[in-house]
Each structure stands twice: as structure tokens, then as C-alpha cells.
C-alpha positions in Angstrom: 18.7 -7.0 -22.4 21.4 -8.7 -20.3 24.2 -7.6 -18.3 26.9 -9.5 -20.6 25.7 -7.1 -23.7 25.8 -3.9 -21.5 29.2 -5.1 -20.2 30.1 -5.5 -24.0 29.4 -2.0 -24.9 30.9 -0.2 -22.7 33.7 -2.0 -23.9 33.4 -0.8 -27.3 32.7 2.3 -26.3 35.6 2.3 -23.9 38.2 0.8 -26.4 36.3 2.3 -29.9 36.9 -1.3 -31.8 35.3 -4.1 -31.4 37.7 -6.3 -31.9 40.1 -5.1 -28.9 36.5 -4.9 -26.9 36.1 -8.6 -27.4 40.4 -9.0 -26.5 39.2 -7.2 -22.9 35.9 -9.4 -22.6 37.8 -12.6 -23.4 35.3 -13.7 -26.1 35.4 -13.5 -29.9 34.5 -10.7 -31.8 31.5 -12.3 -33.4 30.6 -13.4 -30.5 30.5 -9.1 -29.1 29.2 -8.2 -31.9 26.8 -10.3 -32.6 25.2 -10.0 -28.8 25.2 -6.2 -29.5 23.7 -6.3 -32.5 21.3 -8.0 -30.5 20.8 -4.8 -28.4 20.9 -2.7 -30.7 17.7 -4.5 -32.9 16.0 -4.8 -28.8 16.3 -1.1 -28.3 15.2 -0.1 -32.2 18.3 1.9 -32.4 21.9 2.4 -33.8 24.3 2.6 -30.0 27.6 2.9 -32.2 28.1 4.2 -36.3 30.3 1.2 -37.5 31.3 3.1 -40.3 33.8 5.4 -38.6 37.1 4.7 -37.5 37.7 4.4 -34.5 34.2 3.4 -34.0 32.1 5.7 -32.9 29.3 6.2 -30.0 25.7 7.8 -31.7 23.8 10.2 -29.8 21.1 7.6 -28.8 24.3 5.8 -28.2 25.9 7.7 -25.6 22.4 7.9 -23.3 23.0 4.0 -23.1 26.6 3.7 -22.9 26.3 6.0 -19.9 23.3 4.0 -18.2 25.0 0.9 -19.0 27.8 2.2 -16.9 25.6 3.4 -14.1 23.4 0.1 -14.3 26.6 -2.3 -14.5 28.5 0.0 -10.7 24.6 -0.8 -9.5 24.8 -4.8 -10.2 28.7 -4.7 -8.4 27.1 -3.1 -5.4 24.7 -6.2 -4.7 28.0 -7.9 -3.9 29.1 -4.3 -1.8 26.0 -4.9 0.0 26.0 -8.4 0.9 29.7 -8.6 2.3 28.9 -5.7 4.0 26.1 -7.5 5.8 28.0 -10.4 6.3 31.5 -8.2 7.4 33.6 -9.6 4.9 35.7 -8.7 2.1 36.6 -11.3 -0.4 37.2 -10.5 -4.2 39.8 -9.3 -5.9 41.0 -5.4 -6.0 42.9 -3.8 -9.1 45.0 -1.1 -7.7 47.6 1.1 -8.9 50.0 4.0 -7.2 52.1 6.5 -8.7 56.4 5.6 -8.5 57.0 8.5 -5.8 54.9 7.0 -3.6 54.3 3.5 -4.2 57.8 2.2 -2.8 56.9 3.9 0.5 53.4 2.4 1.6 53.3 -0.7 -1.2 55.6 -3.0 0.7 53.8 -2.5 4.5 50.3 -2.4 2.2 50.5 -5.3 0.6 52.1 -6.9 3.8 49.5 -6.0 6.7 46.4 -6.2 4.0 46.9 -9.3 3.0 47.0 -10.4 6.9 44.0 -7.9 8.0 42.1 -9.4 4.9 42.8 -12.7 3.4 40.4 -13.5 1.2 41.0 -10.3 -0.5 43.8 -10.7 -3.6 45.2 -7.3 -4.4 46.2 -7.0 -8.1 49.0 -4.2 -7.6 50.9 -2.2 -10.2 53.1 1.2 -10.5 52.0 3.8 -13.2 52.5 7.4 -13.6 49.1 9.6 -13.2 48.1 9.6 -16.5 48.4 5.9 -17.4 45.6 5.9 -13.9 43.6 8.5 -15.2 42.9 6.8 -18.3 43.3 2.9 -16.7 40.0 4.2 -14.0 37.9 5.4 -17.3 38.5 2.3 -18.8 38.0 0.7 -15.7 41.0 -1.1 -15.9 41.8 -0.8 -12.2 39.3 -0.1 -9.2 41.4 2.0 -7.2 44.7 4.0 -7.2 46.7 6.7 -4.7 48.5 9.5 -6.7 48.9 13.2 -5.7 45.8 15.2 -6.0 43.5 17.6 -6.8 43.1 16.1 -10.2 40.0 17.8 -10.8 39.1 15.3 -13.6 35.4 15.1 -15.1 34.4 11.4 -13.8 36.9 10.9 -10.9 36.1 10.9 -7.1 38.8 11.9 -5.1 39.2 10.8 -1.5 42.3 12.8 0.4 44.3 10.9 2.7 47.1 12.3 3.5 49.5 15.8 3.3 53.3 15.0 2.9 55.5 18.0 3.0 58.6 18.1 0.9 62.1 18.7 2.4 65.2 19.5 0.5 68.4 16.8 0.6 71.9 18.2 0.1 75.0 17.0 -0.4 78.1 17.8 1.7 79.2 21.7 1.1 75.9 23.0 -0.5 75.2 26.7 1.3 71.9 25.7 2.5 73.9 23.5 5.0 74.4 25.9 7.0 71.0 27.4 7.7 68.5 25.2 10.2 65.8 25.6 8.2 65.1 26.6 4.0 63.0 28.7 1.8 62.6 28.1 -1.6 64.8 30.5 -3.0 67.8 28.6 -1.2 67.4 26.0 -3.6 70.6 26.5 -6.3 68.5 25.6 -9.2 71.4 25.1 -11.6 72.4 22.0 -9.5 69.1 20.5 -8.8 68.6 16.5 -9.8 64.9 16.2 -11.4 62.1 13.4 -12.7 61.8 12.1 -15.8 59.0 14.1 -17.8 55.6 12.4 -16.9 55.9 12.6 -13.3 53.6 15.3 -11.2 56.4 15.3 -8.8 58.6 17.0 -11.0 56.5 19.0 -12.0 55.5 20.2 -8.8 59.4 20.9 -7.8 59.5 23.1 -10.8 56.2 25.3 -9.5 58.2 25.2 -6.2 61.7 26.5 -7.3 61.6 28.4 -10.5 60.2 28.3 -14.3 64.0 28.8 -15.4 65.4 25.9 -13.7 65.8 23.9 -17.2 67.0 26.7 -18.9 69.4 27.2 -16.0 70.5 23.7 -15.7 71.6 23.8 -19.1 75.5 24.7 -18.2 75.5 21.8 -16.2 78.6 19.4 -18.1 76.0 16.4 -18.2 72.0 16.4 -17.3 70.1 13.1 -16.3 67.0 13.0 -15.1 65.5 10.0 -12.6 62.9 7.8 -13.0 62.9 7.1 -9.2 63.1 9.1 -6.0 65.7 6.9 -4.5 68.0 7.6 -7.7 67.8 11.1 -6.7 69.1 10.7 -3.4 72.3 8.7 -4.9 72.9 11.3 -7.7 73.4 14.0 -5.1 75.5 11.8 -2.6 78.0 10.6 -5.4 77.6 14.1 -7.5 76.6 16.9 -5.7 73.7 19.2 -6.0 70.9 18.8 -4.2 66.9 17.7 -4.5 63.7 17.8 -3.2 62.1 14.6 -1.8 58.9 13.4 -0.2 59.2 13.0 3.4 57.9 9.4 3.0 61.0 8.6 1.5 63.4 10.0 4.1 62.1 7.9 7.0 64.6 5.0 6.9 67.5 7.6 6.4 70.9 7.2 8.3 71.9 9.6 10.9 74.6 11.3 8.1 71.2 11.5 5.5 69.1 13.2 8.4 71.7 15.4 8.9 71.6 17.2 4.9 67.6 17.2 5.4 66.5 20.7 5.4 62.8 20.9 5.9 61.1 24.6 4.7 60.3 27.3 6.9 56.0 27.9 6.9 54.6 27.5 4.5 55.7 24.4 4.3 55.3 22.8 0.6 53.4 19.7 0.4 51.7 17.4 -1.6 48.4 15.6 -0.9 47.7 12.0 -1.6 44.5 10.7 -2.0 42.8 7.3 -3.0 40.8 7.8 -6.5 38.5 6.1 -7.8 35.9 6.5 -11.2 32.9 7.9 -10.8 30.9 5.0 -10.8 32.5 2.9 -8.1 30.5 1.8 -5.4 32.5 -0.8 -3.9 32.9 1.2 -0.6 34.1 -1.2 2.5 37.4 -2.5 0.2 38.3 1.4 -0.3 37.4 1.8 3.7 39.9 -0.9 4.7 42.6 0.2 2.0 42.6 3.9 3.2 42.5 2.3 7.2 45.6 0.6 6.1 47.3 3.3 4.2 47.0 5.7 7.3 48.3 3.2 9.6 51.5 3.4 7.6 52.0 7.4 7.7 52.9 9.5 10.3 49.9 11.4 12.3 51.6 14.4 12.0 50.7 14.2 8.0 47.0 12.6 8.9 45.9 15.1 10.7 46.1 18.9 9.7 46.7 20.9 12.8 45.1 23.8 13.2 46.2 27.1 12.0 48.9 25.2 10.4 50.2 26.6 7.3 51.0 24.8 4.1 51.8 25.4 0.6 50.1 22.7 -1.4 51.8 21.8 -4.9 50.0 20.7 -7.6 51.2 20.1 -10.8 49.7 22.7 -13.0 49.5 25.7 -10.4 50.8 27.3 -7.1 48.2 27.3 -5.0 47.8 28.5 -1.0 
């Protein structure tokens, strides 16, 4: 038994074909399947039933695809424990982060990492929380920050932050005129949305109203962003209003600050957290990265204050 063959089938397993197994693995698919045939004859039993398509895991199968997993997170964390002895970091670090935060903390991430850490190569990209969900089961990327509780079988969940929401309006809108909103003073049949696929919108939509697409209907056009920033030019050249995360308000103009409306307690907010899959175990690199996330948000949003009240969003329910 090597750790090349268990490596190979938790790639079948992962991908259910051998051929895109051997693709990931960057070897030919003789070449996987003839090393897990291998296994397979070591271990006197059948790990996957070839004759199913996709290919599928046996029950014997799925005892060793699992400890394969857990064997292969054990190997990484020889390397965990020597760079932690030796107080470097060196490697390189898939990450990911969702498009309503990423364009917020990439840019100073990427910037004061690579300083803080340079033999460390982050291998950065933007997807939307599913796309992670199923890129850290296939461990296709080590890390990623999205907005949680995800509550996924298989994913560890490490909370960062809490960023409230605020409402931005354009010149006119009633809200204007009061200091400070609650949700109900959001006109829901001018309100600029995400794209389907986003959590954000979704957790807008627990915010304001269940009939806000039904509403929004009489509108003369609809469009829907793929981008927070979008948002913001949509109701400066068209009126309306929408909701934004505070992260994205920060380098606002004086005129922008002045059509921010944050909410009246409890305030709505979202909490952002580093994930990771279950098996990780390369703890110093996802240390430093949440160090250097935190050093790029205010401590107003680090650190809850006591007896503060907040209405955290998620995307499926309302919750207090």
C-alpha cells in the first residue's frame, strides 16, 4: 500500500471516473487504474463496482476511501509539524472567497501576505458558495471565506468576523429623511438585487420581504448584479435603493456616506468565516491567513460587544 494509490482513490471516488481521476492526478489512466487494481488485489477486496456509471464506491469501499482520506490529512500534517517547529510557512495555499467579499479584503490579503510570508504562494480565485462547497470535498482548494453557518456534513467552520448591512439610497428615496432604518423602510418594488446563486441575495430577501420579486415585477426593466459595486451604480444613475455590506462602503465619498442609512438594533449582519474540509490539518497557514484577514476589518466587526444586539442573516432562515 502506498500513498500514491490512496491518493488515486480518493480521486476516483471524488470524481466517480477514472479517467477524469487520472486528468486531476496528472498521470494516465492505465497508469490509476492499474496501481488501484493493485490495491484492490492487496486488500482482497472490490473498493469501487466498475460496472456502474458513474463509478461507484462498494461498501468495503467506502471504509477505505474514508481512511484514505483521514490517512492522506495525517501524511500533510508531517509537513504542519515540521514548519511549525522550524516557524516557517512555505508551500503553496489554494484559496477561494465568495464575490461580495473578496474585492474587499483580496487586494490588502494578497498584498500584506505575500510580504508577512514570502515563501508562501497563494493560489487565489472568486467563486460563489457552492462552487467552494463542492471545490473543499473535492479538495480542490484548502481554504475559502464565505458567509456562514453552512452547517455542511464535512466542513469546519472558523468565524471571523460580523459585518452588518446598511441600506444605500439614491437622491429623493423617503428613507432619506430618517437618521436611522428598519427593514420595513426598504421600498421593495425599487430594490437592485444579485444574480441567483449568491447567499447575499438571498439573505436581503429574508431581510425585506418574500414578495419582493413578485413586487418588483411592475418595475419597466429588472436586472440583477453580479457585483456589489454594480449595485451601487444602478441606484446612483437609476434610482432605488440596495442593501450593501459595510465592507464595501468604506472608501465611499462624502455624498455616498451621506445616502448610507445603517438599521436601528437589531442590526442585520452577516458572519464571515474561514472554511475549511474536514480533514485539514494544516493549522499555522489558516492562523496567519485569519491574522491577516482581521488586520484588514474594522474592530468594531472583530469583536462582539457585549449585550450588543444583531440580527444574523443566513441564507435559508431568519435567525436571532
Amino acid at each position: 500500500m502506498t500513498i500514491t494509490q490512496l491518493e488515486y482513490v480518493v480521486a476516483v471516488a471524488t470524481y466517480k471516473s477514472f479517467v477524469l481521476a487520472a486528468e486531476k492526478c496528472f498521470v494516465t489512466q492505465p497508469t490509476l487504474s492499474m496501481q488501484i487494481q493493485k490495491l484492490e488485489d492487496e486488500l482482497g477486496i472490490k473498493i469501487f463496482d466498475r460496472n456502474k456509471h458513474p463509478i461507484a464506491v462498494t461498501d468495503m469501499g467506502e471504509l477505505v476511501v474514508e481512511q484514505s482520506r483521514i490517512g492522506l490529512a495525517e501524511c500533510e500534517r508531517i509537513h504542519e509539524v515540521i514548519q511549525t517547529q522550524q516557524k516557517i510557512l512555505s508551500g503553496k495555499f489554494r484559496f477561494a472567497a465568495i464575490p461580495t467579499v473578496a474585492p474587499n479584503i483580496l487586494p490588502g490579503l494578497l498584498e500584506n501576505y505575500s510580504k508577512a510570508y514570502p515563501d508562501m504562494k497563494l493560489e487565489v480565485k472568486e467563486m460563489e458558495t457552492n462552487q467552494i462547497l463542492a471545490a473543499l470535498r473535492n479538495n480542490e482548494i484548502d481554504a475559502a471565506l464565505l458567509s456562514t453557518p453552512l452547517e455542511e456534513k464535512g466542513i469546519k467552520e472558523y468565524p471571523l468576523f460580523y459585518e452588518p448591512f446598511v441600506g444605500y439610497f439614491s437622491d429623493g428615496e423617503k428613507a432619506l429623511e430618517k437618521r436611522m432604518i428598519i427593514p420595513s423602510d426598504i421600498a421593495l418594488d425599487r430594490i437592485w438585487l444579485l444574480n441567483e446563486g449568491h447567499c447575499m441575495r438571498n439573505q436581503i430577501i429574508n431581510l425585506c420581504s418574500e414578495q419582493i420579486q413578485k413586487l418588483q415585477a411592475e418595475r419597466p426593466y429588472r436586472y440583477e448584479s453580479s457585483n456589489v459595486e454594480t449595485l451601487r451604480k444602478m441606484v446612483e444613475k437609476n434610482g432605488g435603493m440596495a442593501i450593501l455590506p459595510e465592507l464595501a462602503t468604506l472608501e465611499f465619498t462624502e455624498d455616498q456616506i451621506e445616502r448610507i442609512r445603517y438599521f436601528e438594533d437589531p442590526e442585520p449582519v452577516r458572519e464571515i468565516s474561514l472554511a475549511t474540509n474536514s480533514h485539514f490539518v494544516r493549522t499555522g497557514i489558516l492562523q496567519s491567513l485569519m491574522d491577516e484577514i482581521l488586520k484588514l476589518v474594522p474592530e468594531k466587526m472583530r469583536v462582539q460587544k457585549k449585550n450588543r444586539k444583531v440580527l444574523r442573516i443566513q441564507s435559508a432562515k431568519l435567525e436571532l
